[in-house]
C-alpha positions in Angstrom: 102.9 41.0 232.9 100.4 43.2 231.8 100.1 45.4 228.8 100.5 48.4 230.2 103.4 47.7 232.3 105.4 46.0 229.0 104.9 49.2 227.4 106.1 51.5 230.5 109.3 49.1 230.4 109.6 49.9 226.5 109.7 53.2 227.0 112.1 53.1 229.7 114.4 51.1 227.5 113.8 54.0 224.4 115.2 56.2 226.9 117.9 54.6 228.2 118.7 53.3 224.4 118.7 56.7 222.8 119.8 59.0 225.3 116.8 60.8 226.0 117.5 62.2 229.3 120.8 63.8 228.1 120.3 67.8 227.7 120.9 67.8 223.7 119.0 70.1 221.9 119.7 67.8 218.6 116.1 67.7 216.2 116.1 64.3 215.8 116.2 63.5 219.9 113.7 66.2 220.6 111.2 64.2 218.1 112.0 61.2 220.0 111.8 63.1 223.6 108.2 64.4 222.6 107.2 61.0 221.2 107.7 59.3 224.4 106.3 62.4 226.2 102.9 61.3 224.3 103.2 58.2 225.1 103.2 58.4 229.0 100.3 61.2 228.5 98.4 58.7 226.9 99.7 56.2 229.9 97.8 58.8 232.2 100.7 60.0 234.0 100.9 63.8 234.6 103.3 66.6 233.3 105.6 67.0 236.3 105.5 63.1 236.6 106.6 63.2 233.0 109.2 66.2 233.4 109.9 64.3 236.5 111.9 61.2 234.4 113.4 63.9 232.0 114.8 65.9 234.7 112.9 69.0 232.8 109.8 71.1 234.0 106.9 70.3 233.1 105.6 73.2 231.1 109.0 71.3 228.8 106.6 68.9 228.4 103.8 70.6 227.4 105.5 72.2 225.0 106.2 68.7 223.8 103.2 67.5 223.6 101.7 70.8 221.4 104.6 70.3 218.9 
């Protein structure tokens, strides 16, 4: 398996783990939700791929990714 895919199956896990797709508008989950946003940026996948897994739009995730 390679490197890349391990951490795309962490993340998903993180998700799942924490929560992240639930609509909470909770500090500490939005600091997580951005974090992973970041980290399937750097991934290369796009905003509305990203807002996509979140069930948010994407400019969400921009906003995300500025914060």
């Amino acid at each position: 398996m390679s490197e890349e895919k391990n951490r795309l199956v962490l993340i998903h896990d993180l998700i799942e783990h924490y929560n992240l797709k639930d609509p909470t508008r909770k500090q500490e989950t939005l600091y997580k939700r951005y974090f992973i946003y970041n980290e399937l940026r750097k991934a290369g996948h796009t905003l509305t791929q990203i807002a996509e897994v979140f069930n948010k739009n994407h400019a969400t995730v921009l906003h995300g990714l500025r914060v």
